[in-house]
TORPA-53421 format. One record per residue (C-alpha): residue number from 1; chain; x, y, z. Coordinates in Angstrom, 2 decimals, always signed. Layout:
N
[site NUM; A; [X; Y; Z]]
...
REM end
This chain:
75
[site 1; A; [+77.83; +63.33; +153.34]]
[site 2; A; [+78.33; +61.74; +150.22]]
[site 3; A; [+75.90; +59.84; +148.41]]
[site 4; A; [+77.77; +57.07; +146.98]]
[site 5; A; [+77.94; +53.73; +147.61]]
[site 6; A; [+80.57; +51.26; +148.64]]
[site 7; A; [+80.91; +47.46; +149.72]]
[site 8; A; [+83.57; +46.82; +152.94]]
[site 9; A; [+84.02; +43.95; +154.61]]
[site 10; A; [+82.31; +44.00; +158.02]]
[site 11; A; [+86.20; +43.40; +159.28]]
[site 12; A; [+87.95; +46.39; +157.53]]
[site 13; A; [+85.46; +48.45; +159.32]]
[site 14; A; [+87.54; +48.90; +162.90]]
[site 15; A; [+91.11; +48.96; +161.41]]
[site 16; A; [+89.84; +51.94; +158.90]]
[site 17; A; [+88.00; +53.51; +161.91]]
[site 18; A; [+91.34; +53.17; +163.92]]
[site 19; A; [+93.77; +54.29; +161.22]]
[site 20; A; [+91.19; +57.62; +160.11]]
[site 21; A; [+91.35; +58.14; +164.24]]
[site 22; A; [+95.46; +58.14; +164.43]]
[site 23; A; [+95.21; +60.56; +161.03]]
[site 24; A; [+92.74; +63.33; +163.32]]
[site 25; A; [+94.88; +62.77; +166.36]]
[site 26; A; [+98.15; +63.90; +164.02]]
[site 27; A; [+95.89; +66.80; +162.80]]
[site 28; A; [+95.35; +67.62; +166.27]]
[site 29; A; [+98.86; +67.58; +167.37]]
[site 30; A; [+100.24; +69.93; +164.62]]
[site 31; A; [+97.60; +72.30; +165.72]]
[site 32; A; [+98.69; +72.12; +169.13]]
[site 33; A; [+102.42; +72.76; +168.39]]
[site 34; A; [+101.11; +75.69; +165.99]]
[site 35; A; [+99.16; +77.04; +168.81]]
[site 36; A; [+102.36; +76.35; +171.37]]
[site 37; A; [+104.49; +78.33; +168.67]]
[site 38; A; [+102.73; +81.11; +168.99]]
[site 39; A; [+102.97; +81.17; +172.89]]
[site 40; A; [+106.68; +80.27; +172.77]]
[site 41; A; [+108.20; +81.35; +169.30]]
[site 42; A; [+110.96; +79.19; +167.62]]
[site 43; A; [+110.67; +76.95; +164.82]]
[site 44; A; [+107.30; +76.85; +163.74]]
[site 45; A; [+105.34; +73.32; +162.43]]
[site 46; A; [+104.53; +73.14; +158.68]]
[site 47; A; [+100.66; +71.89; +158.60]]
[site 48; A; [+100.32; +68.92; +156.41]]
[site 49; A; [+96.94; +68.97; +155.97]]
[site 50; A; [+94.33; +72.23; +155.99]]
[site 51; A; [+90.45; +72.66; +157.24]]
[site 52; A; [+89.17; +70.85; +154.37]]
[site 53; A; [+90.95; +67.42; +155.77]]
[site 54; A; [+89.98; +68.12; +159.03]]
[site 55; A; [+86.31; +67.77; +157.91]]
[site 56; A; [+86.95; +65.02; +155.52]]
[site 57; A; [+88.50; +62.90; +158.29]]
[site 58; A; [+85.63; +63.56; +160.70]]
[site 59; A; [+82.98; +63.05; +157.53]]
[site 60; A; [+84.73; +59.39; +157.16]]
[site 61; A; [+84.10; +58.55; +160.82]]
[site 62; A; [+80.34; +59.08; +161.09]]
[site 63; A; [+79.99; +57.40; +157.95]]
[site 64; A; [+81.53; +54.50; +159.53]]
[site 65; A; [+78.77; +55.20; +161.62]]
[site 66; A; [+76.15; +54.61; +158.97]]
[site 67; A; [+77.20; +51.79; +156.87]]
[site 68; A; [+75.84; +48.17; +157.13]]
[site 69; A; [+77.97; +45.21; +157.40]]
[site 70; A; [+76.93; +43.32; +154.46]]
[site 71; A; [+77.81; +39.25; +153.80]]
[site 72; A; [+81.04; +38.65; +152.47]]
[site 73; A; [+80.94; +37.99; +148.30]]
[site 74; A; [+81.35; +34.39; +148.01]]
[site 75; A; [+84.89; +33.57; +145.98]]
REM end
């Protein structure tokens, strides 16, 4: 994982957990109609993304994992 460091609000923390979830569930389904392609034939799915997303997504997730809410900057 990457070493850098960034500040997020304690409350962006389930919305960008959610929205990173819905982005590997879409990765998921294009391999699944790849996959049901192959079994069936027809028009085959064009693959947004490649491997290298597929790890990035899941990479973002557990470091949701890791980071510390930290106290809102005071305005």
């Amino acid at each position: 994982m990457a070493t850098e460091m960034v500040t997020l609000p304690a409350a962006a923390i389930p919305d960008l957990r959610r929205m990173l979830a819905i982005g590997l569930f879409a990765y998921g389904e294009i391999e699944r109609l790849q996959d049901q392609h192959k079994l069936q034939g027809g028009a085959e799915p064009i693959h947004p993304t490649g491997a290298f997303e597929a790890s990035a997504f899941a990479e973002a997730l557990l470091w949701l994992d890791q980071a510390e809410p930290v106290a809102e900057a005071a305005a």
